[in-house]
Residue frames as qw, qx, qy, qz and C-alpha x, y, z in Angstrom:
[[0.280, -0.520, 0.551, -0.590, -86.39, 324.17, 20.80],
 [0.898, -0.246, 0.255, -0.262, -88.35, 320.98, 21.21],
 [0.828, 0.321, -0.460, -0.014, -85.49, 319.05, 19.48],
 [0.211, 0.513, -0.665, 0.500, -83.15, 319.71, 22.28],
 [0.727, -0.193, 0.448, -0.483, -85.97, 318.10, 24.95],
 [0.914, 0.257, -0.238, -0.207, -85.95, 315.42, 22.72],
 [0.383, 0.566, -0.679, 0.267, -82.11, 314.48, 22.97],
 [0.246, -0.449, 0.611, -0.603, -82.46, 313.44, 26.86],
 [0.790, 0.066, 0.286, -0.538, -85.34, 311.52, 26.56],
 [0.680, 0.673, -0.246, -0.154, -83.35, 309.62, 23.67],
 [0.164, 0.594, -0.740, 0.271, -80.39, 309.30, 25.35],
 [0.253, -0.343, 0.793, -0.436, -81.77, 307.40, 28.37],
 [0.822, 0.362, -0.025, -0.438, -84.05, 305.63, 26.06],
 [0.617, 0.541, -0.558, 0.126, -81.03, 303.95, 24.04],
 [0.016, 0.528, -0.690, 0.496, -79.20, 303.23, 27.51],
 [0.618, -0.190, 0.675, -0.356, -81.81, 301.45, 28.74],
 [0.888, 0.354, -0.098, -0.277, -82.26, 299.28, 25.69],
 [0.637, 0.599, -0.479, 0.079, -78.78, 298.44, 25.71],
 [0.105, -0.474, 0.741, -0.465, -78.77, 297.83, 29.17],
 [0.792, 0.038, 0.464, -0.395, -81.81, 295.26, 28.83],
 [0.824, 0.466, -0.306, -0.103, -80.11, 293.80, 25.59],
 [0.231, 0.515, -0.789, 0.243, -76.80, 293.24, 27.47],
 [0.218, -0.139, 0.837, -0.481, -78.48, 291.08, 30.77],
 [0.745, 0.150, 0.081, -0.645, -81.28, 289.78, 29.14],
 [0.770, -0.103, 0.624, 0.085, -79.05, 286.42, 28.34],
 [0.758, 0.589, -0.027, -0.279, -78.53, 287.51, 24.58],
 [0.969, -0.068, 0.050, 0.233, -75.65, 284.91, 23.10],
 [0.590, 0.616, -0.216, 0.476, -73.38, 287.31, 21.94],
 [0.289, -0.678, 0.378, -0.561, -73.09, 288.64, 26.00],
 [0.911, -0.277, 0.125, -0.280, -73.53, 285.15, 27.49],
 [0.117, -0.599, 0.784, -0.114, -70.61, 282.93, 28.53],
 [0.909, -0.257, 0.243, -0.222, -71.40, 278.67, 28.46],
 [0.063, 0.473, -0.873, -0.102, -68.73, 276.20, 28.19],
 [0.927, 0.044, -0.089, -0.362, -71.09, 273.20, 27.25],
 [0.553, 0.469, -0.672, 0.154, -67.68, 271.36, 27.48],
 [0.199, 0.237, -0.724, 0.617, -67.54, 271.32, 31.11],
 [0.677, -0.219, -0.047, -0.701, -71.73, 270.90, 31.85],
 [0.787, -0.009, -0.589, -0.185, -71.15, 267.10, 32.18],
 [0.789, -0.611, 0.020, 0.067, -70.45, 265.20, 35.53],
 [0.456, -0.648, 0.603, 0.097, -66.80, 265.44, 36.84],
 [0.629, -0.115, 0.757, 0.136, -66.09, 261.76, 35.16],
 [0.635, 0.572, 0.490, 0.174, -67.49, 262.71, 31.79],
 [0.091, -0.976, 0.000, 0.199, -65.20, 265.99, 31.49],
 [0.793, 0.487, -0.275, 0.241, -62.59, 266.31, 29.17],
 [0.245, 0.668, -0.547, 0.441, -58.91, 266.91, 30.15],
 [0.712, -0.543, 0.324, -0.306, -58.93, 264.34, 32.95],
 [0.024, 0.511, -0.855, -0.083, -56.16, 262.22, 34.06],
 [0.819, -0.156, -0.525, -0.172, -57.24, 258.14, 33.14],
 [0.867, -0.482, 0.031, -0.121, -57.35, 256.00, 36.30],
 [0.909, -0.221, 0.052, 0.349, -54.75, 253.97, 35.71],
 [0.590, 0.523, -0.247, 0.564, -52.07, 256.57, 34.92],
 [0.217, -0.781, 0.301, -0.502, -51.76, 257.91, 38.04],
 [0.924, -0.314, 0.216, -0.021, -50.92, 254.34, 39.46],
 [0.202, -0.603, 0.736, 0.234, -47.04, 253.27, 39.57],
 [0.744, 0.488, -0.380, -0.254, -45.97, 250.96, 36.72],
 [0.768, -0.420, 0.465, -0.134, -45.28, 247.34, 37.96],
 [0.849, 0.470, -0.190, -0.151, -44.78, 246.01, 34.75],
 [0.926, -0.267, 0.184, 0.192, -40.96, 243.90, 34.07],
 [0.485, 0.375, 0.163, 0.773, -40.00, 246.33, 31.60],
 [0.029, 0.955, 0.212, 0.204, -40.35, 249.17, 33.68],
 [0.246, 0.714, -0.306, 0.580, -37.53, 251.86, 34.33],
 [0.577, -0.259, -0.631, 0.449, -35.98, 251.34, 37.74],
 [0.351, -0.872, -0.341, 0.021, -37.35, 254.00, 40.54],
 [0.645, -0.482, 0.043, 0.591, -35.63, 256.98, 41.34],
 [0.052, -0.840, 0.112, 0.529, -33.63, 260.02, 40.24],
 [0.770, 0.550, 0.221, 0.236, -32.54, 259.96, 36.24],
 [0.016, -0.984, 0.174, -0.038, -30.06, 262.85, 36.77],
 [0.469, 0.641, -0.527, 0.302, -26.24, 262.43, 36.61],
 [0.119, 0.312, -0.714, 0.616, -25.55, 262.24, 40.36],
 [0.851, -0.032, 0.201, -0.484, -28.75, 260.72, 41.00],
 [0.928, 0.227, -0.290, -0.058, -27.19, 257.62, 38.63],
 [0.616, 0.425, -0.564, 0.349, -24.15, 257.66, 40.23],
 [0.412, -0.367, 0.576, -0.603, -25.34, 257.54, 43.93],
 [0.916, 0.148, -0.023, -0.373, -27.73, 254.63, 42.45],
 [0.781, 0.325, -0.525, 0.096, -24.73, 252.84, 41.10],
 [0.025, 0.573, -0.604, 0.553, -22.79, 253.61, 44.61],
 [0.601, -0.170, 0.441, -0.645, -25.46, 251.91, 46.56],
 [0.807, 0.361, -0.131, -0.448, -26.07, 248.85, 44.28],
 [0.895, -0.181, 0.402, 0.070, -24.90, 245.18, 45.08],
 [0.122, 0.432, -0.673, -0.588, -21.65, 245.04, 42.45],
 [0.859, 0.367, 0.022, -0.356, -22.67, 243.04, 39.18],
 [0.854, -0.088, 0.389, 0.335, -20.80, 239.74, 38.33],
 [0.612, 0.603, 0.262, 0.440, -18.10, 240.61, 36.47],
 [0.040, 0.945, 0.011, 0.326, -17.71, 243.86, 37.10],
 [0.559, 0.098, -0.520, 0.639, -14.77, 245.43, 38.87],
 [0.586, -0.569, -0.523, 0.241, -15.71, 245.56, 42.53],
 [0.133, -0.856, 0.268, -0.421, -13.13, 247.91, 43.95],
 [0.700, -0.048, -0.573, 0.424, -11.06, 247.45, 47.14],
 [0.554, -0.801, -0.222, -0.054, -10.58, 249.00, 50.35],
 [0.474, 0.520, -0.387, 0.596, -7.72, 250.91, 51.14],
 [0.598, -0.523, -0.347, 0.499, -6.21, 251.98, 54.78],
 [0.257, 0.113, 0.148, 0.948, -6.61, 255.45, 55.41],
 [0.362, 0.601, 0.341, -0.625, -9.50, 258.59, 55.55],
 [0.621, 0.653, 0.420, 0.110, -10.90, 259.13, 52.28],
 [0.152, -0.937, 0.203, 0.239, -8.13, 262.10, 52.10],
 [0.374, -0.628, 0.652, 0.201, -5.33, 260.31, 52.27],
 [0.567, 0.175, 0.771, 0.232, -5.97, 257.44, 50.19],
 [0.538, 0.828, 0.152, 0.035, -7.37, 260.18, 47.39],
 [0.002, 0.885, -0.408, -0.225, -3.74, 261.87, 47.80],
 [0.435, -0.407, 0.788, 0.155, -2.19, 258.20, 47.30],
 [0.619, 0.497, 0.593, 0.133, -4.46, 257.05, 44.13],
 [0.319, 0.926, -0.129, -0.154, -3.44, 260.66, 42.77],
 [0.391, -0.616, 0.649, 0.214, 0.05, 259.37, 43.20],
 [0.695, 0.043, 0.698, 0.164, -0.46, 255.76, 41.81],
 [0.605, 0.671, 0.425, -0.052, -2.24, 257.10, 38.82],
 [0.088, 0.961, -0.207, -0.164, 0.55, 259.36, 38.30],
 [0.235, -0.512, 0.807, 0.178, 3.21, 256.47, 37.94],
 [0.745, 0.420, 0.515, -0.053, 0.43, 254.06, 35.40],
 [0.169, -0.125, 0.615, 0.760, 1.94, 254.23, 31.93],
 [0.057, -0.296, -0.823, -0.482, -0.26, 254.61, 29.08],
 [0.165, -0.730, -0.662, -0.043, -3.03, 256.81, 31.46],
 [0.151, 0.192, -0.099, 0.965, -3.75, 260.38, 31.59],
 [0.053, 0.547, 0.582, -0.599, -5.86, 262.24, 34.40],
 [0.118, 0.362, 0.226, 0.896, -7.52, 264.58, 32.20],
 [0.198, -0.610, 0.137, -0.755, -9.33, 266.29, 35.49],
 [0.361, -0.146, -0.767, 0.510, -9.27, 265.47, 39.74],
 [0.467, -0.640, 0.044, -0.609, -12.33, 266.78, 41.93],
 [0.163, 0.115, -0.838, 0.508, -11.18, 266.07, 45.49],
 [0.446, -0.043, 0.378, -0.810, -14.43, 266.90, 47.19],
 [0.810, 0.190, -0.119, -0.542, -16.15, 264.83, 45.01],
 [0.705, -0.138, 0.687, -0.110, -13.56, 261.91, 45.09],
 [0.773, 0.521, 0.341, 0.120, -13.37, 261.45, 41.39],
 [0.256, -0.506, 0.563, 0.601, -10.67, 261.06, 39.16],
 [0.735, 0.585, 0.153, -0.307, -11.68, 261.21, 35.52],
 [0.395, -0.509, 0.689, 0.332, -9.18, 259.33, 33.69],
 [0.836, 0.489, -0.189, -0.162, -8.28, 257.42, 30.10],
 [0.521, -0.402, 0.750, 0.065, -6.51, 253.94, 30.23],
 [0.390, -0.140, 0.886, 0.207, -5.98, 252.34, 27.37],
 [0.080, -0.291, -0.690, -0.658, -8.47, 253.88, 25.18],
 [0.444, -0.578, -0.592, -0.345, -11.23, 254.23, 27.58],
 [0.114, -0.464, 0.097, -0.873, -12.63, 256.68, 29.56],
 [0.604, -0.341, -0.716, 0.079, -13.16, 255.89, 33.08],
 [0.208, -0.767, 0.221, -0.565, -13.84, 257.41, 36.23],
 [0.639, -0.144, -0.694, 0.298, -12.00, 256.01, 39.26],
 [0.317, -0.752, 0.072, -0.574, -13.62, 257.15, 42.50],
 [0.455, 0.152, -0.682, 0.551, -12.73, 257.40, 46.36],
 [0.512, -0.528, -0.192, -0.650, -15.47, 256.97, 48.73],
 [0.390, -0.477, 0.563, -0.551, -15.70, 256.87, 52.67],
 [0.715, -0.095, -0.625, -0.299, -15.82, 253.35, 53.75],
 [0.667, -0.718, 0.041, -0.194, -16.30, 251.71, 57.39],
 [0.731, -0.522, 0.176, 0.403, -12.51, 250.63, 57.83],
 [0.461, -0.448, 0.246, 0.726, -11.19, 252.89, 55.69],
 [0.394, 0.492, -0.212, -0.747, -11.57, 254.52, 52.26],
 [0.773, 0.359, 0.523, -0.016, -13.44, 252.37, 48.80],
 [0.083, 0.621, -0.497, -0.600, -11.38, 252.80, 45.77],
 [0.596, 0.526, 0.595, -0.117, -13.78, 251.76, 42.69],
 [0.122, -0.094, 0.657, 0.738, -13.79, 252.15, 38.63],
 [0.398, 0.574, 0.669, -0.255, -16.90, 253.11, 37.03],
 [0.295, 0.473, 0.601, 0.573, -17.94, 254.31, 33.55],
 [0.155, -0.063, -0.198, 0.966, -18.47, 257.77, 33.13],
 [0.531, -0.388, -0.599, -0.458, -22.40, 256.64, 32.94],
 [0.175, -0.544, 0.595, -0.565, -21.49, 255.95, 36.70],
 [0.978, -0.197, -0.002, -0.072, -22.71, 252.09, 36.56],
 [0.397, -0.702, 0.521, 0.281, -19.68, 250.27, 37.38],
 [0.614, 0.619, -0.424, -0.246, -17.40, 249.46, 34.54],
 [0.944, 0.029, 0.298, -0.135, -16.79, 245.98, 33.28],
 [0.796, 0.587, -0.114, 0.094, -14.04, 244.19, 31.36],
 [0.930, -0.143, -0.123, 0.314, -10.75, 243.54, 31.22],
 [0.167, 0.611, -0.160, 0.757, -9.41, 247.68, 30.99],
 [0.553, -0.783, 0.002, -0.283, -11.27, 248.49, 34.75],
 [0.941, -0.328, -0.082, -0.006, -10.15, 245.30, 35.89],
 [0.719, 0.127, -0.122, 0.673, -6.28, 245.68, 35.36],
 [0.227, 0.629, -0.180, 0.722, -6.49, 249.27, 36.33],
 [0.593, -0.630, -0.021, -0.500, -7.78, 248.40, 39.39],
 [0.915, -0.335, -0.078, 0.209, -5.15, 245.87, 40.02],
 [0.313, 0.438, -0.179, 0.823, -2.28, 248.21, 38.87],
 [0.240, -0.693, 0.150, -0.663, -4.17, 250.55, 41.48],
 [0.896, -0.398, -0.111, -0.161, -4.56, 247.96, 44.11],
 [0.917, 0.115, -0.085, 0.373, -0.67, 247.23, 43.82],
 [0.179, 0.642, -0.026, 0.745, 0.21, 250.77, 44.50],
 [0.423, -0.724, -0.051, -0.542, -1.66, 251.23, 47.34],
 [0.946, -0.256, -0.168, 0.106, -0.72, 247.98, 48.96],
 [0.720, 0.177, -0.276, 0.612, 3.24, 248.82, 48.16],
 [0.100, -0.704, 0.203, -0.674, 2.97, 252.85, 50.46]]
């Protein structure tokens, strides 16, 4: 009979030992991140100073969107580059003058549309080997009708440059 008095006395014996072993700070219960004890400035994973400052440098990447239609709004906006074929101005909404470059392009030997987005103004096209996009954008007296590389800088040489006068000769003759 006394063993069974015993048990109780046992039980809450054990419990409290294990409740003064657990909060008593022993290491195996204890949490420290010695990593992160130091000042703010001595703490790992921090960004350096100077990366969070913009790169001035002469080789750096021009500002701005890197996406597809990010580059080709970039190129849109951008002073032409010597050389390069310019474009021209046609008479007309941007509509009309896309329905009349669909036309021209349709009567160019030697070039095949191989797809038209109207909305977008872009004719994706191959002249002469090379793969060009020729676009039709809103201008203040009337519509811009431009060649650019399907990179969307504008495109250079002597392929743009003749398809733009073929196109230029079309437009002129409606």
């Amino acid at each position: 009979m006394q063993s069974n008095s015993n048990q109780p006395r046992l039980l809450v014996g054990s419990l409290l030992l294990a409740t003064l072993v657990a909060t008593s700070g022993c290491s195996w219960f204890s949490r420290s991140d010695d990593l992160y004890a130091a000042a703010p400035e001595n703490r790992p994973l921090e960004v350096p100073p100077d990366l969070d400052l913009p790169n001035t440098g002469a080789t750096t990447a021009p500002a701005g969107p890197v996406t597809a239609s990010g580059t080709v709004a970039a190129a849109g906006n951008a002073a032409p580059v010597a050389g390069a074929a310019a474009g021209f101005t046609a008479n007309g909404t941007r509509e009309e003058v896309f329905a009349q470059v669909d036309a021209a392009l349709a009567s160019i030997e030697g070039l095949t549309v191989a797809s038209r987005a109207q909305l977008l103004g872009v004719f994706d096209v191959n002249y002469q080997g090379s793969n060009l996009l020729v676009r039709v954008s809103e201008a203040e007296s009337g519509a811009q009708v431009s060649v650019v590389d399907p990179r969307g800088t504008p495109a250079t040489g002597a392929v743009p440059g003749q398809l733009l006068a073929r196109l230029q000769a079309a437009l002129a003759g409606n």
